[in-house]
Phi, psi and omega in degrees: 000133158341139170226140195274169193224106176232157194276163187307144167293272180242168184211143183268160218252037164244144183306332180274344165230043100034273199281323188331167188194151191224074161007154195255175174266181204218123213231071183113358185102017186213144162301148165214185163227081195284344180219175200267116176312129171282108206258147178323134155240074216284150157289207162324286205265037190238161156275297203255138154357133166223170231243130186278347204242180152264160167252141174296172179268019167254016177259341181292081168338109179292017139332305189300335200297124157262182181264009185208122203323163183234174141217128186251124182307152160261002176254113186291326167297285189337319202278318183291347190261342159304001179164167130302137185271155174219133159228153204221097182244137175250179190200191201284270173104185223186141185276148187253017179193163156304338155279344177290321184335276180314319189267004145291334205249346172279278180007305167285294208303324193275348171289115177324324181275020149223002109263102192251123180267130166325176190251017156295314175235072200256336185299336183287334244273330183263358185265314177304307191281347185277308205294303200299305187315318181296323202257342177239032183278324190286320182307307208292347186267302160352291215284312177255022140315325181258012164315306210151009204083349174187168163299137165275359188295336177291303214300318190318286188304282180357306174274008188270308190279007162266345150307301181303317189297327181294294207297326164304321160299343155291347171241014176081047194234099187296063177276168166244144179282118154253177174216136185226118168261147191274340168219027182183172192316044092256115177311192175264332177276008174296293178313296187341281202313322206295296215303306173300315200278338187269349165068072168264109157290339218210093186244145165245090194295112164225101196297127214277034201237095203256036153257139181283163173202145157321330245213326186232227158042267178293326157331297197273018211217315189292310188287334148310311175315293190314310156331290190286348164323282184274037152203128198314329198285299195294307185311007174225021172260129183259172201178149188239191184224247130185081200302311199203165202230339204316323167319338201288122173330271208339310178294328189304295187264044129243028153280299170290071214195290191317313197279320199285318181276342144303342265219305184303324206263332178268161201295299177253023177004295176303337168265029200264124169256158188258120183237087165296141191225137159254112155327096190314168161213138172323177202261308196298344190281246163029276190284339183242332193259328190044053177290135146287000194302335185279329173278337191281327179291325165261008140275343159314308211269317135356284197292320190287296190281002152301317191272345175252000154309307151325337186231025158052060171228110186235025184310172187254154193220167160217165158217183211197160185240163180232185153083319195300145177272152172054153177325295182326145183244156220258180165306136179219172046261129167295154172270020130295285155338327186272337169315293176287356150290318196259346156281346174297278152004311165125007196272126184233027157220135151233160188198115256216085181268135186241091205303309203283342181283132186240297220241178147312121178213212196270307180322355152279270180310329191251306203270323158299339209253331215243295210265343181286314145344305167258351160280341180283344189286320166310306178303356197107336180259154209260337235232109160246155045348159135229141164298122187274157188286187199284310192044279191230032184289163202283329165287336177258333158322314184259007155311294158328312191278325152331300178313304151018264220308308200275356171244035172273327183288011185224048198256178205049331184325307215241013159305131170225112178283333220261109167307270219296043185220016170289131165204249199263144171277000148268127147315032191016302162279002155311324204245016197045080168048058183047031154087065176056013164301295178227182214245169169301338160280002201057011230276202186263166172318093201291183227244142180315313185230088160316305183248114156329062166321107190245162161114230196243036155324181135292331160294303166308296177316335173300271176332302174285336165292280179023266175291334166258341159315320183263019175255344160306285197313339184261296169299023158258331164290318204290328166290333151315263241283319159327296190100332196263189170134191178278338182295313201277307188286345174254022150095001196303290203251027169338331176312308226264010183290000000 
């Protein structure tokens, strides 16, 4: 009989008891569950993400199940000696040229999980991404032309995972770093082949983001999931997850480490407002999808000026989201709008933090340093800064590495030998079901709005924007792909005969 491997009931905010773990009980000779498990909440000084909710006991996802008792060690040396070690960190990843560009951005676009179309017209989803990808590659080539010509986030990531790679080895823990990107070179199924031809036993999957988001995150995890799905070798590999981190010591102070020595370059440091800028997300992936990122991002933001409170630092801060796309509307206060609000205001220094970020990309380097840059100077204020993102800074490698180490006892947790019991690769009820994100099946997402409306409801209005949205969108393909329509004949689109 199976014997389930469950994560600690509870866990205490001291590093040392971290790993404990307290088993469910066991009735005949069977697992049970007589009352509903108290789901993790790891602290600070824990690696992994814990579930906010309690869970029933039909909610405990057979993921956890292996075909063979487990123990999961509180000795990180026991687990290492015990297998090849692997971490596998992913991130966005970013085109290295100006050809790269258009086939990066059909890439993001054709992922379901950033554009989601019902599934009446899921069929549009790679012809839409082929239209978006065409029409905003020349502005998007402007933005890394002027950077350098390509995204820096491959040299970036890399070199975090050969810094991490170090620092692990500094704690005798020989692991190998791979990197896997969600839309552009080294795919995740690149890292995989690594990962399978180096014969890794034992993986610690850590997504480079560090707040979850359905949109990053849930992304990268669902196309992972799909992966270990079709293949034996993995789906039997054991291997744990790490979703989100932002709580984590390490990471808090050396954001602050970063905001206090910029914070050191104005004149007047104490009248500096602190500007957090985030990576948007649709509004609905939040209020309907039941993404955490908008609480997990403003408890981050929480922890950082708590922490620079302790060092008698007390500017007044905001935060604001950046990057939306399209009609719909995203999380807000957009960081445009809040730029021009706070020069209205009286504000005339700022410093400019890029919260969602570990490492340089174009949303840094172009849209903060450049185009954010020159709106605040348009608005009134004299004073800009920014903070660089962490990249190899020396506190937050090893935090990552801390994280490592401290989620090796629980490398195995989530083996599943028994094919037919493939399902998600996260344990779900580890994470409250990926914080409601997804069903125990991976299945796709639900639709922003559950009913279907006609007059001036916010659900009709939802819908009916829509339904012309997407019939704009079927003559825009059809005029691509043709060369012919009303576009062609009044001269709109010539590129495109």
């Amino acid at each position: 009989m199976a014997q389930p491997v469950i994560f600690c009931r509870e866990i205490s905010a001291s590093p040392a008891n971290c790993t404990s773990y307290s088993p469910f009980h066991q009735v005949d000779g069977q697992s049970s569950v007589p009352f509903a498990a108290s789901c993790l909440r790891v602290p600070k000084n824990c690696s992994l993400v814990a579930a906010r909710c309690s869970l029933k006991p039909s909610m405990m996802p057979s993921a956890l199940v292996t075909s063979r008792p487990q123990q999961v060690s509180t000795d990180p040396v026991n687990v290492v000696c015990d297998g090849k070690i692997g971490v596998l960190l992913l991130n966005l990843g970013g085109p290295e040229s100006l050809e790269d560009v258009q086939p990066f951005l059909f890439n993001l676009f054709a992922d379901p999980d950033i554009i989601r179309l019902p599934r009446l017209f899921r069929f549009l989803q790679r012809p839409l991404a082929q239209f978006i990808s065409v029409a905003r590659a020349p502005k998007s080539k402007e933005g890394y032309a002027s950077i350098g010509g390509g995204s820096p986030l491959r040299r970036i990531t890399d070199a975090q995972a050969e810094a991490l790679r170090k620092a692990l080895r500094e704690r005798n823990v020989p692991a190998k770093v791979y990197v896997g990107m969600r839309y552009w070179h080294p795919f995740t199924e690149e890292a995989i082949e690594l990962i399978k031809r180096d014969g890794i036993t034992k993986l610690v999957v850590l997504p480079l983001y560090p707040q979850f988001s359905i949109s990053t995150s849930g992304s990268s995890l669902r196309l992972l999931e799909s992966i270990f799905r079709e293949d034996e070798y993995l789906v039997n590999m054991q291997h744990t997850v790490i979703p989100s981190w932002y709580q984590r010591e390490g990471y808090i102070k050396a954001m602050a480490d970063l905001m206090e020595k910029e914070l050191k370059s104005f004149e007047r440091p104490g009248e500096v407002m602190i500007f957090f800028s985030a990576h948007g997300v649709p509004l609905a992936y939040v209020e309907e999808a039941g993404d955490p990122y908008k609480a997990e991002m403003e408890e981050c933001v929480d922890l950082i000026m708590e922490e620079l409170e302790k060092r008698r630092v007390y500017n007044a801060y905001t935060l604001a989201y950046q990057s939306r796309v399209g009609p719909v509307e995203w999380l807000k206060p957009y960081t445009d709008e809040t730029i021009i609000e706070l020069g209205k205001k009286g504000v005339k220094s700022i410093l400019a933090v890029p919260i969602s970020f570990v490492s340089e990309h174009i949303e840094t380097l172009e849209e903060i340093d450049v185009e954010y840059k020159e709106l605040a100077l348009e608005s009134g204020i004299q004073n800009w800064a920014r903070v660089p993102a962490l990249g190899v800074e020396p506190t937050f490698i090893s935090d990552l590495a801390d994280a490592v180490i401290e989620s090796l006892p629980y490398v195995g947790a989530m083996a599943v030998s028994n094919l037919e019991a493939r399902q998600s690769l996260v344990p779900l009820g580890s994470v409250e079901e990926l914080l409601a994100a997804y069903d125990s099946h991976g299945r796709e997402l639900p639709p922003p709005v559950t009913v279907w409306e006609w007059g001036w409801t916010k659900s009709a209005e939802t819908w009916n924007g829509r339904a012309a949205m997407l019939a704009v969108l079927v003559l825009l393909v059809l005029e691509v792909t043709t060369g012919e329509g009303f576009l062609h004949q009044w001269g709109i689109l010539p590129l495109f005969r």
